[in-house]
C-alpha positions as CSV (number, residue, x, y, z in Angstrom):
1,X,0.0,0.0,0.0
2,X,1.2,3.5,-1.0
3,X,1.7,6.6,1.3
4,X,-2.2,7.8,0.8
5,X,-3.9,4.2,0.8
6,X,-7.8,4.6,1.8
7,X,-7.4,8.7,0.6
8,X,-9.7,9.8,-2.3
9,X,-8.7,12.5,-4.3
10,X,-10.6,15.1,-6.9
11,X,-9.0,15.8,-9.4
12,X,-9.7,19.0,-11.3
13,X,-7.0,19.5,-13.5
14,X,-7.6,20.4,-17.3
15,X,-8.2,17.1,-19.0
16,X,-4.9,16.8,-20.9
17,X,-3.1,17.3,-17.4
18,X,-5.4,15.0,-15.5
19,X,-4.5,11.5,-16.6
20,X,-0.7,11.8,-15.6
21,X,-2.0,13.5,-12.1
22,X,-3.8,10.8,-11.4
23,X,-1.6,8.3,-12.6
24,X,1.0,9.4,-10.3
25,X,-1.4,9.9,-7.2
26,X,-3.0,5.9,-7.9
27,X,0.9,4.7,-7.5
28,X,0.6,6.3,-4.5
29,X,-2.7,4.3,-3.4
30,X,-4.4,7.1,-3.3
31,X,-8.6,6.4,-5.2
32,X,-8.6,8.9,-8.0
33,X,-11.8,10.4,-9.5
34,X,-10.7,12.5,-12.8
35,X,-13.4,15.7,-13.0
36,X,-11.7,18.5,-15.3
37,X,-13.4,22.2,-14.7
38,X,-11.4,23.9,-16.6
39,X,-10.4,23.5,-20.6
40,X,-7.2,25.2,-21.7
41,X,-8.0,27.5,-25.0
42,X,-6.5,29.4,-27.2
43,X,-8.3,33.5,-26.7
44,X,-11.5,34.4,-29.3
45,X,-9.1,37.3,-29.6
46,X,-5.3,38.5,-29.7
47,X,-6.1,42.1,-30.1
48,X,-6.1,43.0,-26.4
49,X,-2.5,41.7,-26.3
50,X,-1.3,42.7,-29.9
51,X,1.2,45.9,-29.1
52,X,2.2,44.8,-25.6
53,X,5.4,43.8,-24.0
54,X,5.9,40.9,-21.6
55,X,5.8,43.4,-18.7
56,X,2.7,44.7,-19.9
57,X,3.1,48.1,-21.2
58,X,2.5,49.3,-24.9
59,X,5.5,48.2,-26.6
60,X,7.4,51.7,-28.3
61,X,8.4,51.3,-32.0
């Protein structure tokens, strides 16, 4: 039996980043239950960051 044997876990990572998660937390013993809330997307829209630095200000030039 692993470190969290008899421990149930959510997990609500993003569901290309859930599987390995819970891989990792069954070798532990732990009783995984895989429920994503959150889907990593691409923005409808780059024009709010079109023009900025890293830093956030308007870029110059």
């Amino acid at each position: 039996m692993g470190g969290l044997s008899q421990t149930h876990i959510l997990v609500t990572r993003a569901a290309e980043q859930a599987s390995s998660f819970g891989h990792l937390l069954q070798a532990a013993g732990a009783e995984v239950l895989e429920m994503p809330t959150i889907a990593i997307t691409p923005p409808s829209s780059w024009a709010e960051l079109d023009g900025r630095s890293p830093n956030g200000s308007a870029s110059i030039g």
